[in-house]
mmJSON file of the N, C-alpha and C atoms, coordinates in Angstrom:
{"data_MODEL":{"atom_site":{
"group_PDB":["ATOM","ATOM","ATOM","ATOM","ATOM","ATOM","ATOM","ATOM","ATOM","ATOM","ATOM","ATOM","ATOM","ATOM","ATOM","ATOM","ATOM","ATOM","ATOM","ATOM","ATOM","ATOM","ATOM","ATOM","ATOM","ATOM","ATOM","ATOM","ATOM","ATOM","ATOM","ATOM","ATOM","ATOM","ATOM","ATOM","ATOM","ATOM","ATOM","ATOM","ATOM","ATOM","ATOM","ATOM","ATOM","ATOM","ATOM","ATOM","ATOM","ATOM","ATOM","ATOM","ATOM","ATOM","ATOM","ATOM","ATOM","ATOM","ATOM","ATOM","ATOM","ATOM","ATOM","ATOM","ATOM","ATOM","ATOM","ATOM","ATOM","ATOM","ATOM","ATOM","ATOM","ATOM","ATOM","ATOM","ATOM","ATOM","ATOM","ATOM","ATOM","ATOM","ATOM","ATOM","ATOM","ATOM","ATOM","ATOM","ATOM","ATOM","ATOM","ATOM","ATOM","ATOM","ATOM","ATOM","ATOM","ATOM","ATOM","ATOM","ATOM","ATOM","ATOM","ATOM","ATOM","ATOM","ATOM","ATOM","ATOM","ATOM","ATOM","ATOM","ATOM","ATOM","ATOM","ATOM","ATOM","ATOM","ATOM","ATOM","ATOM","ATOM","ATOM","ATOM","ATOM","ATOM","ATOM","ATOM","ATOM","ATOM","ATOM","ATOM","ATOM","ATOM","ATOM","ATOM","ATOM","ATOM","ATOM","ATOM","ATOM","ATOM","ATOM","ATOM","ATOM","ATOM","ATOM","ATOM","ATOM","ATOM","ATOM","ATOM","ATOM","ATOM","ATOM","ATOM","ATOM","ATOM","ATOM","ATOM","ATOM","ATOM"],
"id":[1,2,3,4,5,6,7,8,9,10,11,12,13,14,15,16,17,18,19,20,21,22,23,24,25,26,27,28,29,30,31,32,33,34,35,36,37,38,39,40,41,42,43,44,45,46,47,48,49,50,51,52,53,54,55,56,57,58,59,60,61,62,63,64,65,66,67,68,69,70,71,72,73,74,75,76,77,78,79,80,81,82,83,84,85,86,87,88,89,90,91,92,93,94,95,96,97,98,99,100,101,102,103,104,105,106,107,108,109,110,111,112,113,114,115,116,117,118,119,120,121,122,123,124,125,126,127,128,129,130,131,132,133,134,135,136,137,138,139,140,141,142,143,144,145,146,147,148,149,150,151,152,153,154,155,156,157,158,159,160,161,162],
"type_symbol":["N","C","C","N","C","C","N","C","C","N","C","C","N","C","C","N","C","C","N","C","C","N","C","C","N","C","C","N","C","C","N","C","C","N","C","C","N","C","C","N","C","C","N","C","C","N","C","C","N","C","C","N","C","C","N","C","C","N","C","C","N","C","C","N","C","C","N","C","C","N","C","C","N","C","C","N","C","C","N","C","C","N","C","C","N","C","C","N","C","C","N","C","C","N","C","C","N","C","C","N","C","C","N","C","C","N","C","C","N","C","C","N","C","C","N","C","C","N","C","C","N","C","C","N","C","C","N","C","C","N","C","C","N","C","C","N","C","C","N","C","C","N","C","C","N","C","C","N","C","C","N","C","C","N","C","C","N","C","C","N","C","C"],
"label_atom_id":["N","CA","C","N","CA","C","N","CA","C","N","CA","C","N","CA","C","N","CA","C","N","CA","C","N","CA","C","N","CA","C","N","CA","C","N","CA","C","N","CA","C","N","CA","C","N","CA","C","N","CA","C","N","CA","C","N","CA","C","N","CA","C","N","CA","C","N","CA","C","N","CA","C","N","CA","C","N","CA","C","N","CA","C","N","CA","C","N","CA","C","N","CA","C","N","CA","C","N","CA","C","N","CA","C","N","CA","C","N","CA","C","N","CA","C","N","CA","C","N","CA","C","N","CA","C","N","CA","C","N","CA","C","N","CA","C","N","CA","C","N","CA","C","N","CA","C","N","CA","C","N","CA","C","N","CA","C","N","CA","C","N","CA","C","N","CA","C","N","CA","C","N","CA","C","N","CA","C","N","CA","C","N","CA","C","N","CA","C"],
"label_alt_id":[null,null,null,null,null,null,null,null,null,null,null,null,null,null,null,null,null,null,null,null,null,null,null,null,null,null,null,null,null,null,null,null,null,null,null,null,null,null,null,null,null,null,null,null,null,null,null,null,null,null,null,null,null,null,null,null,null,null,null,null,null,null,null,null,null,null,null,null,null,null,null,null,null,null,null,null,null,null,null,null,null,null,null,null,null,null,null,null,null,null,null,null,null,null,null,null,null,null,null,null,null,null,null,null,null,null,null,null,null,null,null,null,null,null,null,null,null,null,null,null,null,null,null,null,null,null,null,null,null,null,null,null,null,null,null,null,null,null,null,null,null,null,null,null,null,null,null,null,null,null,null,null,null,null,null,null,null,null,null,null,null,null],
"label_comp_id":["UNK","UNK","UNK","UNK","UNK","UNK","UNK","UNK","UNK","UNK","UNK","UNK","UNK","UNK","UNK","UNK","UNK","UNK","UNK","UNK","UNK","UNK","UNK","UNK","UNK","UNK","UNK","UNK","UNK","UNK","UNK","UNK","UNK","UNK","UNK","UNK","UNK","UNK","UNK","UNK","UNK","UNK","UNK","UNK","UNK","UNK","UNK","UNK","UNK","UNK","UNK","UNK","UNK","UNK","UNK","UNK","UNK","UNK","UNK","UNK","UNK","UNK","UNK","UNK","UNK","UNK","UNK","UNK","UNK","UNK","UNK","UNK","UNK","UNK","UNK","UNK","UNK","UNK","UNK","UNK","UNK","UNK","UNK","UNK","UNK","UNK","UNK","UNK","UNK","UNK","UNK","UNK","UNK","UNK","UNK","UNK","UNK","UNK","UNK","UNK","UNK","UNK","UNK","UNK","UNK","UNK","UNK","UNK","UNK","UNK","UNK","UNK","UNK","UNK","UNK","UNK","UNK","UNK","UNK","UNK","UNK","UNK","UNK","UNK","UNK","UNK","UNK","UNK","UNK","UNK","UNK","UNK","UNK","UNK","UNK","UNK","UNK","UNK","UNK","UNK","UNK","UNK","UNK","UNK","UNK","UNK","UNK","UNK","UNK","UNK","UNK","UNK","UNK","UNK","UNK","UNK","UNK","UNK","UNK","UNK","UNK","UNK"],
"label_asym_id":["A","A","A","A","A","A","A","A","A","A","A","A","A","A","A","A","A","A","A","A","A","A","A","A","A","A","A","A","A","A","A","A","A","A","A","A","A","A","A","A","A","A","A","A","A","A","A","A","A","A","A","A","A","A","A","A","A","A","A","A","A","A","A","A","A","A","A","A","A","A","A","A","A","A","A","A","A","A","A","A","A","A","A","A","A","A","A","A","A","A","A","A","A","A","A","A","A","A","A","A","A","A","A","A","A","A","A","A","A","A","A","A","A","A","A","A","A","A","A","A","A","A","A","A","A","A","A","A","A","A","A","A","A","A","A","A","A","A","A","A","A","A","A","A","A","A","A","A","A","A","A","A","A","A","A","A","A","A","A","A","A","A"],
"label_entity_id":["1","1","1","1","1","1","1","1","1","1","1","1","1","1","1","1","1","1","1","1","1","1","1","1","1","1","1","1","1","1","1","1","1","1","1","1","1","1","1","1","1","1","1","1","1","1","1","1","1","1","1","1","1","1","1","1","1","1","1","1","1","1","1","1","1","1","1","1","1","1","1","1","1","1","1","1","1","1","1","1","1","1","1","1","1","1","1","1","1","1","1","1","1","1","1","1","1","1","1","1","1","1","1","1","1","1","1","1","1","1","1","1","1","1","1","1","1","1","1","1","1","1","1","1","1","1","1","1","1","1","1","1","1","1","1","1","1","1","1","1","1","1","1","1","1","1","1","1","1","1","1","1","1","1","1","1","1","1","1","1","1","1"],
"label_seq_id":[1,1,1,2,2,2,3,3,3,4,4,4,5,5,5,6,6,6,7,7,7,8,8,8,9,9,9,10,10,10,11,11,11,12,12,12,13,13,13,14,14,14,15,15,15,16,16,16,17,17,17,18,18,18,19,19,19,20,20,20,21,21,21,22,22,22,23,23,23,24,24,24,25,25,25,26,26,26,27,27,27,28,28,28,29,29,29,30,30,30,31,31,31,32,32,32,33,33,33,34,34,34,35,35,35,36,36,36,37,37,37,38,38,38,39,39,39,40,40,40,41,41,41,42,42,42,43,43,43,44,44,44,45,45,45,46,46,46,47,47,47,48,48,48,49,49,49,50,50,50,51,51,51,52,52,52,53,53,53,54,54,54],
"pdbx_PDB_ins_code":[null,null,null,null,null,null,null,null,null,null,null,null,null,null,null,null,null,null,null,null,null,null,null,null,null,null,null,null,null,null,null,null,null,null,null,null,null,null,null,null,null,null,null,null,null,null,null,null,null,null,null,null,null,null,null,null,null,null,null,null,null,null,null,null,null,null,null,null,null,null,null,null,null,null,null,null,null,null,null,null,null,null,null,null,null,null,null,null,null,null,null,null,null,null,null,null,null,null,null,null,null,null,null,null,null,null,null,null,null,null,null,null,null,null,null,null,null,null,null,null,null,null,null,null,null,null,null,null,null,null,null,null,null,null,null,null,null,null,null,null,null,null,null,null,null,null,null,null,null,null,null,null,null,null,null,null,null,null,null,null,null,null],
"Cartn_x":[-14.746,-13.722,-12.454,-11.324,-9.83,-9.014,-8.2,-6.82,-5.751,-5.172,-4.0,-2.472,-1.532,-0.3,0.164,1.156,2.011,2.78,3.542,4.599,6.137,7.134,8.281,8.722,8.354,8.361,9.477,10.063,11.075,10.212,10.421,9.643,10.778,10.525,11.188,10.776,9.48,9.492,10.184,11.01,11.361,13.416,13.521,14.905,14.74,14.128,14.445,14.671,14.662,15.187,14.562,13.402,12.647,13.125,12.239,12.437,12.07,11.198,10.058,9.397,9.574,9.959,8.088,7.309,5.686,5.513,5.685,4.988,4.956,5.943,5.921,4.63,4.421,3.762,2.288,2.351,0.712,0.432,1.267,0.705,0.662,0.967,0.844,-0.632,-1.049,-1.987,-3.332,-2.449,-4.119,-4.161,-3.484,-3.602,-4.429,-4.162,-4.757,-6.181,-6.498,-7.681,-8.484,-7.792,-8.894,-8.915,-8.18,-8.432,-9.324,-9.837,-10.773,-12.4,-12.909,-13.941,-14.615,-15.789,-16.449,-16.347,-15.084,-14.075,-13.318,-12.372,-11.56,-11.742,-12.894,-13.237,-12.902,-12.135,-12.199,-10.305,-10.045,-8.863,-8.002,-6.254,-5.42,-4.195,-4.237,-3.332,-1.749,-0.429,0.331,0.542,1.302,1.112,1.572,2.645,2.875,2.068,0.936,-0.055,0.417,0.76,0.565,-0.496,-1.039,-1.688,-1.203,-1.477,-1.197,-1.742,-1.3,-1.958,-2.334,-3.594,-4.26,-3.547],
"Cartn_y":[0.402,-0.608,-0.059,-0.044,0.182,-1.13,-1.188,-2.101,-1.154,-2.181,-1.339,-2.114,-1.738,-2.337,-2.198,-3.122,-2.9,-2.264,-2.391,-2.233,-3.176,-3.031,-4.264,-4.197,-4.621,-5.361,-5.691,-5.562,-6.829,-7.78,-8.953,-10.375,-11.361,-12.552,-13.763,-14.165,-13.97,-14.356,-13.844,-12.649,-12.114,-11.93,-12.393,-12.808,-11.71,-10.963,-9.815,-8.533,-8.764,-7.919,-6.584,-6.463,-5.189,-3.938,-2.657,-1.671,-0.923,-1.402,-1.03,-2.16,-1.731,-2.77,-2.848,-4.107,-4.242,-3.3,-2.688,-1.761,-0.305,-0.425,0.89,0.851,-0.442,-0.781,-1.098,-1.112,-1.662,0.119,1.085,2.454,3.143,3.001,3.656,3.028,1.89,1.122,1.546,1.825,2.637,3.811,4.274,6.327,5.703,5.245,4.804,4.379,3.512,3.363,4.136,4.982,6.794,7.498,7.76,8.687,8.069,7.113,6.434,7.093,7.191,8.118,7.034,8.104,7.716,7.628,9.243,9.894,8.513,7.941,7.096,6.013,5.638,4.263,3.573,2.758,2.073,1.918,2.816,3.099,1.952,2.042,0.945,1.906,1.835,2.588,1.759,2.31,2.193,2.353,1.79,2.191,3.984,3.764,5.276,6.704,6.455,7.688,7.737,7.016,6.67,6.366,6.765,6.147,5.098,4.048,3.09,3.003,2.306,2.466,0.642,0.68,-0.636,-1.584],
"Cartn_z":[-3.397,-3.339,-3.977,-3.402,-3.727,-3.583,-4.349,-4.526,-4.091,-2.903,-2.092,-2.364,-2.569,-2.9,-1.827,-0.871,0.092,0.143,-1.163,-1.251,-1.217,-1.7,-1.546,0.036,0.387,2.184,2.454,3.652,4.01,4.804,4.173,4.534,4.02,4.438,4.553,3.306,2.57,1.003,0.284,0.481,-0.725,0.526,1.111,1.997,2.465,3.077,3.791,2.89,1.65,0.57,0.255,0.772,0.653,1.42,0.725,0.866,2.08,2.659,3.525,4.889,5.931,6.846,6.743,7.788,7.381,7.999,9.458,10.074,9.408,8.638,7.449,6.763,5.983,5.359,5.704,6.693,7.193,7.666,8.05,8.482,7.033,5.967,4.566,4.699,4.189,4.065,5.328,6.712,7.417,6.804,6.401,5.879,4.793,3.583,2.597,3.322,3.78,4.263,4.767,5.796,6.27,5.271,3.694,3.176,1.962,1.709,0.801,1.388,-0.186,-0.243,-1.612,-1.535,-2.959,-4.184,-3.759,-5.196,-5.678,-4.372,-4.539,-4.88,-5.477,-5.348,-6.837,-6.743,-8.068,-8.065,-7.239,-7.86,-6.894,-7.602,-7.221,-6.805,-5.165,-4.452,-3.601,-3.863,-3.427,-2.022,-0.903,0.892,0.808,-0.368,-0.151,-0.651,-1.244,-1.716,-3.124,-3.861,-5.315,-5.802,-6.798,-7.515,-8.706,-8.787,-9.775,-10.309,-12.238,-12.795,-13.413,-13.806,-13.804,-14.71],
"occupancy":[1.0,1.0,1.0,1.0,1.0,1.0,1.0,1.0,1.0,1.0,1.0,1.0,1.0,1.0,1.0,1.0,1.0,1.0,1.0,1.0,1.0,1.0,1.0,1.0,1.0,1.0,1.0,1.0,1.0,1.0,1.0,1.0,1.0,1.0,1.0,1.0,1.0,1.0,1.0,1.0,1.0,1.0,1.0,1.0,1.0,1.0,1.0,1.0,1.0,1.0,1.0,1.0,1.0,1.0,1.0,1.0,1.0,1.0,1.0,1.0,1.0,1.0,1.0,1.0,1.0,1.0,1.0,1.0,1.0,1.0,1.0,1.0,1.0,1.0,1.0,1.0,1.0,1.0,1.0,1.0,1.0,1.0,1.0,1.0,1.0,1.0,1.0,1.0,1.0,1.0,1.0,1.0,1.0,1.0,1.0,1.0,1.0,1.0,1.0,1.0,1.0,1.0,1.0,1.0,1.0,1.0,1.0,1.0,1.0,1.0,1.0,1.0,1.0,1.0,1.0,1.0,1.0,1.0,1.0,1.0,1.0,1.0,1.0,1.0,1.0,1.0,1.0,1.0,1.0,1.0,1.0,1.0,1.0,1.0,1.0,1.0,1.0,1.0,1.0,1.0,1.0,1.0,1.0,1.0,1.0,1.0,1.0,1.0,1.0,1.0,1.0,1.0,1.0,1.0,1.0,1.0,1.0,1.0,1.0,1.0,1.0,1.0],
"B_iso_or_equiv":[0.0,0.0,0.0,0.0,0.0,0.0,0.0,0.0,0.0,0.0,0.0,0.0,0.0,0.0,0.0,0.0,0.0,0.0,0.0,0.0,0.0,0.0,0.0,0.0,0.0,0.0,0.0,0.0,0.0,0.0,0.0,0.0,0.0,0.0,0.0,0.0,0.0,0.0,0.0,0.0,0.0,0.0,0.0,0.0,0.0,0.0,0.0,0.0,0.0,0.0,0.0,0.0,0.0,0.0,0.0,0.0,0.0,0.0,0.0,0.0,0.0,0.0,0.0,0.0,0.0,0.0,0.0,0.0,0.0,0.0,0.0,0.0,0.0,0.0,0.0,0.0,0.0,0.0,0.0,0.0,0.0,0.0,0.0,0.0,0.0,0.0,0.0,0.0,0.0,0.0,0.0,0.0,0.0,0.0,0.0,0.0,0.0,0.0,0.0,0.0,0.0,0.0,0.0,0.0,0.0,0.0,0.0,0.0,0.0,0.0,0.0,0.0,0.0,0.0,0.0,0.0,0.0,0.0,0.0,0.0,0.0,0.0,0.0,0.0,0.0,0.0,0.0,0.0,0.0,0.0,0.0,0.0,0.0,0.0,0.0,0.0,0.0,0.0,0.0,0.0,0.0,0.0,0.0,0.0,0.0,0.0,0.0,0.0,0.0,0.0,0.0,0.0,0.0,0.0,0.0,0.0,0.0,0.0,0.0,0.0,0.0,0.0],
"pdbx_formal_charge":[null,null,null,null,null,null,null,null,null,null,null,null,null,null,null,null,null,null,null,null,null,null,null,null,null,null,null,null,null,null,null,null,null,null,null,null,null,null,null,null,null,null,null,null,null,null,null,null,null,null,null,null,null,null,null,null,null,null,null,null,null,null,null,null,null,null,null,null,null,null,null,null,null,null,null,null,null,null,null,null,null,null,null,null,null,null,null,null,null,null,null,null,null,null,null,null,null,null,null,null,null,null,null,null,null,null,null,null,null,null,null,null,null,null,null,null,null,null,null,null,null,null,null,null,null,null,null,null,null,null,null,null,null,null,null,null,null,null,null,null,null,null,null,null,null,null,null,null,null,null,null,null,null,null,null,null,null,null,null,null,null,null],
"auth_seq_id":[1,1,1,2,2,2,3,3,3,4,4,4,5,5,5,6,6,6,7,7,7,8,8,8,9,9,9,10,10,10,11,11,11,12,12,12,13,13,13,14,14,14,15,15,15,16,16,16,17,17,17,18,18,18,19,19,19,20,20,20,21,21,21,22,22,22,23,23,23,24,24,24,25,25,25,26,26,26,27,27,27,28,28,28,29,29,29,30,30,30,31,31,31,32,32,32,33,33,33,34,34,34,35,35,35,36,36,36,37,37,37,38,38,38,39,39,39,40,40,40,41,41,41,42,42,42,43,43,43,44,44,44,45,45,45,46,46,46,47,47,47,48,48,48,49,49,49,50,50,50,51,51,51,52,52,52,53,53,53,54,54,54],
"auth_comp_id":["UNK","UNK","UNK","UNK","UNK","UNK","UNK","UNK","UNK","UNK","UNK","UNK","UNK","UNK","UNK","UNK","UNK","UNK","UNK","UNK","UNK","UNK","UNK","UNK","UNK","UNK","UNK","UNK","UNK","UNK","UNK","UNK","UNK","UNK","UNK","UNK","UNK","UNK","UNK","UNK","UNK","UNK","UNK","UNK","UNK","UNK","UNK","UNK","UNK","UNK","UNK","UNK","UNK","UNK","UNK","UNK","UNK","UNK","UNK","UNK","UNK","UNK","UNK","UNK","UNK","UNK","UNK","UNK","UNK","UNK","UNK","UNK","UNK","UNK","UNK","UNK","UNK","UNK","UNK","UNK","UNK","UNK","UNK","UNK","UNK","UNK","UNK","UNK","UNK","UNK","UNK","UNK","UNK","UNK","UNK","UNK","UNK","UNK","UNK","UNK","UNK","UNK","UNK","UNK","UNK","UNK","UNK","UNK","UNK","UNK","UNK","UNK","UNK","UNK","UNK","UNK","UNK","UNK","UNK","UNK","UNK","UNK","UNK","UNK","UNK","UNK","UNK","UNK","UNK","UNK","UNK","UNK","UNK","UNK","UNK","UNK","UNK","UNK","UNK","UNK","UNK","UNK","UNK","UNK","UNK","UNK","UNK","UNK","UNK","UNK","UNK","UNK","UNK","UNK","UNK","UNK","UNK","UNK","UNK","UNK","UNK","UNK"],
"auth_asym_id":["A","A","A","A","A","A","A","A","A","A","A","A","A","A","A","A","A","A","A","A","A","A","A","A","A","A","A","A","A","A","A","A","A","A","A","A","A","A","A","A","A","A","A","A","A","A","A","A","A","A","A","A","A","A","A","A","A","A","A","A","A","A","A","A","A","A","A","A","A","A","A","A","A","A","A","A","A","A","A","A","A","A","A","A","A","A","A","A","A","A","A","A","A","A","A","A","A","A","A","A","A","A","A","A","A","A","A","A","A","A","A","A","A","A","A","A","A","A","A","A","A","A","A","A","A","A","A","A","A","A","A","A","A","A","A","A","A","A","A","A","A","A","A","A","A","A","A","A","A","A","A","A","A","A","A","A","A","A","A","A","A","A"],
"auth_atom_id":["N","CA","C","N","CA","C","N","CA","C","N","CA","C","N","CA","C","N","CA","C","N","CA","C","N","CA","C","N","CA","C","N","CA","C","N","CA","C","N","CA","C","N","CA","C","N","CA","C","N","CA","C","N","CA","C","N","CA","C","N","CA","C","N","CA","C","N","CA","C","N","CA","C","N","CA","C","N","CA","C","N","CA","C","N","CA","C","N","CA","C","N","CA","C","N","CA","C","N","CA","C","N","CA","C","N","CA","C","N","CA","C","N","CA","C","N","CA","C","N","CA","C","N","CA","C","N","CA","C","N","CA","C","N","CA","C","N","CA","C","N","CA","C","N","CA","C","N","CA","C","N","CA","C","N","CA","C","N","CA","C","N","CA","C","N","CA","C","N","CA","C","N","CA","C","N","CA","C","N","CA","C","N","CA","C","N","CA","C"],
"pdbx_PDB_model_num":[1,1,1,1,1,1,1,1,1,1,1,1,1,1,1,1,1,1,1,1,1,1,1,1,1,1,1,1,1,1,1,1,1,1,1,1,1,1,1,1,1,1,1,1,1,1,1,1,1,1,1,1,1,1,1,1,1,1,1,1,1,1,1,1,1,1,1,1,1,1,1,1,1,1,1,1,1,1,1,1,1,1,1,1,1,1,1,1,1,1,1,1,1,1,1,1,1,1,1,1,1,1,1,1,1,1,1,1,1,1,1,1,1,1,1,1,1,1,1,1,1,1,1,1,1,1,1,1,1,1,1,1,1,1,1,1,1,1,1,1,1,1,1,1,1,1,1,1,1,1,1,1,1,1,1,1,1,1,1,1,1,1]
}}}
């Protein structure tokens, strides 16, 4: 199990104000998803290949 961050979006919750349009954001988030392993597990990942910290 991983925790994935979107990232600051442009969405209508936040007025369009984000950094990162969703389709940006939802293809960080599939990469993140094919590269999750056993290694990876536990951990709390950014769309962009960050690791965050808890």
């Amino acid at each position: 199990m991983a925790q994935l961050h979107p990232g600051y979006v442009k969405t209508r919750m936040v007025n369009f104000g984000g950094m990162i349009t969703p389709e940006e954001a939802a293809a960080g988030i599939a990469e993140r998803v094919e590269a999750l392993s056993l290694e990876t597990t536990g951990g709390f990942w950014h769309s962009n290949g960050e690791v965050l910290s808890w």
